[in-house]
Steps between C-alpha positions, in 0.01 A plus 500: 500500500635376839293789691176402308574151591540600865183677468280271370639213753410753791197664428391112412603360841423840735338397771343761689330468829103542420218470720151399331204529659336186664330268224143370500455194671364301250387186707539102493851405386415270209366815332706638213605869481622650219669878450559661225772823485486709212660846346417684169667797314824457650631707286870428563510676848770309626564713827274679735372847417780735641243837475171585466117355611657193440836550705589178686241259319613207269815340428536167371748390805208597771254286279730194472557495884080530552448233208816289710258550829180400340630169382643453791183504669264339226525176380319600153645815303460632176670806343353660217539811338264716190718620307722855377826368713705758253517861490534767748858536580856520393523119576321395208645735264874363605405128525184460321256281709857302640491571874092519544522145324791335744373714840134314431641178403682493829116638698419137303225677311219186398384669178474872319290636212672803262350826516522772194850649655644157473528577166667827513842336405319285217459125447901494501562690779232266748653194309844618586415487864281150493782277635559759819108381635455162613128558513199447231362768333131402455301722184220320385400785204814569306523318255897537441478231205694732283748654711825385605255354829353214336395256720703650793247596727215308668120630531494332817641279772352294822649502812501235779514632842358234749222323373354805351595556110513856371458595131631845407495666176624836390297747293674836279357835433421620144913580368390733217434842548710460801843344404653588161447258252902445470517370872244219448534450180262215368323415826157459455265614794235229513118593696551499877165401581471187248872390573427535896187261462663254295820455715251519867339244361771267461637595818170421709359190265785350339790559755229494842704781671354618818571867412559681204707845467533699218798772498372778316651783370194701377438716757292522796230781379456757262261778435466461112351169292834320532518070637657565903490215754180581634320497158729171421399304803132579394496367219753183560435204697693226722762790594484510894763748518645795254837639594503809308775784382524785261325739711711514804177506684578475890220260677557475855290106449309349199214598386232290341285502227286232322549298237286397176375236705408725767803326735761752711822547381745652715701803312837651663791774378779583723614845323821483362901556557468208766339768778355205608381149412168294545431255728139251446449222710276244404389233730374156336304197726593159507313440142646772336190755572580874540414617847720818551671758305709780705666773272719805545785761399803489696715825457853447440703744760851512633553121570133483698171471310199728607123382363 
């Protein structure tokens, strides 16, 4: 117990030299920028990647340091991840969700939607671990009514960073067929599309948030009929940005597609096993008007980050 302890204080508080390349210069100081950092399928890969393609990349003590940096050197942060944080290595089968749950607590993750593997212990097993994240998990289309998570999670949450207000919500992919039935138990999936609309609305009407993020764990694209993010953001509207997960798709920047209403969305995946995390600036005028958005991938490497 004392060595995790010692582990999860250092890897928390590593600080590691980095070196990011020069920002944009965004323009008259009264402007407001906003960045938002984001990972998906971590997949419990605590440490780097000792062998392999992926030899040297990840490892959540090299992201804390770059997520330290960044907020050092932005006024306006958000941290937000897509989902399937368990399952992948031997850490979650000893201590079941514990460590990824305190190590992203102490990143000061904002908010975090569950993907299908968060399940893989059952409702007990991601209840058990609840009190190690001091974070929101965000699913606006389970409807855990009756499950032992009735009325513990939120479909959404708005954020104040500035004078800019930012409404995320989380959206789940389809659990049967791809979790068993024991693991879930009597969640009910409820219609992405519909459920997306419904709480976008709110968010941009009711609540007036500048911009609205959805963290989605569909997936970014698939070959056969099946809802992704880029059939999703098609049909959906009021979403200005999908943070997706499920497919570990690598996007070196965001890609954009257009919505119901014909509007751009912005779409971004970072792989998975914390390789690397995103990084989208968005640049707002005086009156709250979008003027620039700046998006990338920074590779996680050895205690220096590589776009």
């Amino acid at each position: 117990m004392n060595n995790r302890r010692h582990f999860i204080k250092k890897s928390g508080l590593g600080a590691i030299g980095l070196s990011l390349i020069p920002q944009l210069s965004f323009g008259k100081n009264n402007d407001t920028k906003l960045t938002i950092l984001h990972t998906n399928d971590m997949h419990s890969h605590i440490h780097p990647f000792t062998s392999g393609r992926n030899k040297g990349l990840g490892g959540m003590a090299q992201r804390a340091a770059l997520i330290k940096q960044i907020r050092k050197q932005e006024e306006h942060v958000l941290l937000l991840d897509a989902g399937d944080v368990f399952q992948g290595t031997p850490y979650f089968n000893v201590y079941g969700g514990e460590l990824e749950f305190k190590l992203m607590s102490e990143m000061k993750y904002d908010a975090v939607t569950l993907g299908n593997h968060d399940f893989d212990n059952g409702l007990e097993g991601l209840k058990e671990q609840l009190p190690h994240a001091n974070f929101p998990f965000l699913i606006a289309n389970y409807d855990f009514s009756d499950t032992i998570f009735k009325n513990t999670f939120k479909p959404y949450k708005v954020f104040r960073k500035g004078n800019l207000k930012i409404g995320v919500f989380g959206i789940g992919i389809e659990l049967e067929g791809l979790v068993p039935k024991k693991l879930y138990q009597n969640t009910v999936y409820k219609d992405p599309i519909s459920t997306a609309n419904h709480y976008a609305n709110i968010l941009k009407q009711k609540e007036k948030c500048d911009l609205v993020i959805c963290l989605s764990h569909l997936g970014f694209k698939y070959k056969e009929e099946k809802i992704s993010d880029m059939t999703f953001a098609s049909q959906t509207r009021d979403i200005d940005l999908i943070i997706g997960g499920h497919t570990h798709t690598f996007l070196k920047k965001p890609v954009k597609q257009l919505n119901i209403d014909q509007k751009e969305v912005l779409i971004n995946q970072v792989g998975w096993a914390g390789i690397n995390i995103g990084k989208i600036d968005y640049h707002f005028s005086q009156n709250d008007s979008l003027k620039k958005v700046y998006g990338r991938s920074i590779f996680i490497k050895n205690g220096y980050e590589n776009a």
